[in-house]
C-alpha positions, 0 to 999 in steps of 0.5 A: 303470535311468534315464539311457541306454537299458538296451540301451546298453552299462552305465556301468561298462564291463564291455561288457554292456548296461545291463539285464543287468549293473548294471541289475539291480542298481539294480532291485533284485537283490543284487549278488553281490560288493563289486566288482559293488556297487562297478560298480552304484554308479559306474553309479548316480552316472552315472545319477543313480540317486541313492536307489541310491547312499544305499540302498547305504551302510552305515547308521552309516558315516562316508558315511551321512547320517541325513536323507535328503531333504536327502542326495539333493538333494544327490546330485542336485546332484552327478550333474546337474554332473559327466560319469562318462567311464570305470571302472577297477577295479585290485583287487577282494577280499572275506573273509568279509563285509568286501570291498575294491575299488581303484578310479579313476573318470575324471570330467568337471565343466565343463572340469575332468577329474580321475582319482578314485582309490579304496581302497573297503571294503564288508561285507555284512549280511544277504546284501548287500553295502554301501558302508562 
């Protein structure tokens, strides 16, 4: 997992350390559940894991962007100019292989602190789940 030590507590605020709760998921492991996806992804973006974050999107959905190269640098771009300070997550349900994650994720960007609300709908394809 790049950025903070994998001995730090995870960017999700689950309490565990990094290497053993989203870590694993950035390394690879399928995460179990659109809630766990949901906390690997917001870790990603605190991270800057940004080909985790595209990895993890539907393809086809309306986030996924066909040229690759050009979407990272612009995740990048992102993740290099805004502080992830804090994980909220309000509901978590899945049915089936579609799943829903209500969500606020509290950012910082320069002097600028916003509360990101989120409804996110996941659905798994081959035993993973993803972003959609």
């Amino acid at each position: 997992m790049p950025g903070p030590s994998r001995n730090a507590p995870c960017p999700c605020g689950s309490g565990r350390k990094g290497k053993g709760c989203c870590g694993r998921y950035l390394d690879g492991e399928p995460a179990p559940t659109p809630e766990a996806l949901m906390r690997s992804r917001y870790t990603a973006y605190a991270t800057g894991a940004c080909g985790y974050i595209v990895d993890t999107t539907l393809r086809g959905s309306a986030h996924w962007r066909d040229d690759r190269a050009t979407w990272l640098a612009e995740l990048r771009a992102y993740t290099s100019t805004v502080r992830f300070e804090g994980l909220v997550v309000h509901s978590s349900s899945a049915d089936g292989d579609a799943g829903r994650v209500s969500f606020t994720a509290r950012l910082r960007q320069g002097d600028r602190e916003v509360d990101q609300h989120e409804d996110s709908r996941f659905q798994r394809v081959a035993g993973r789940w993803y972003y959609a």
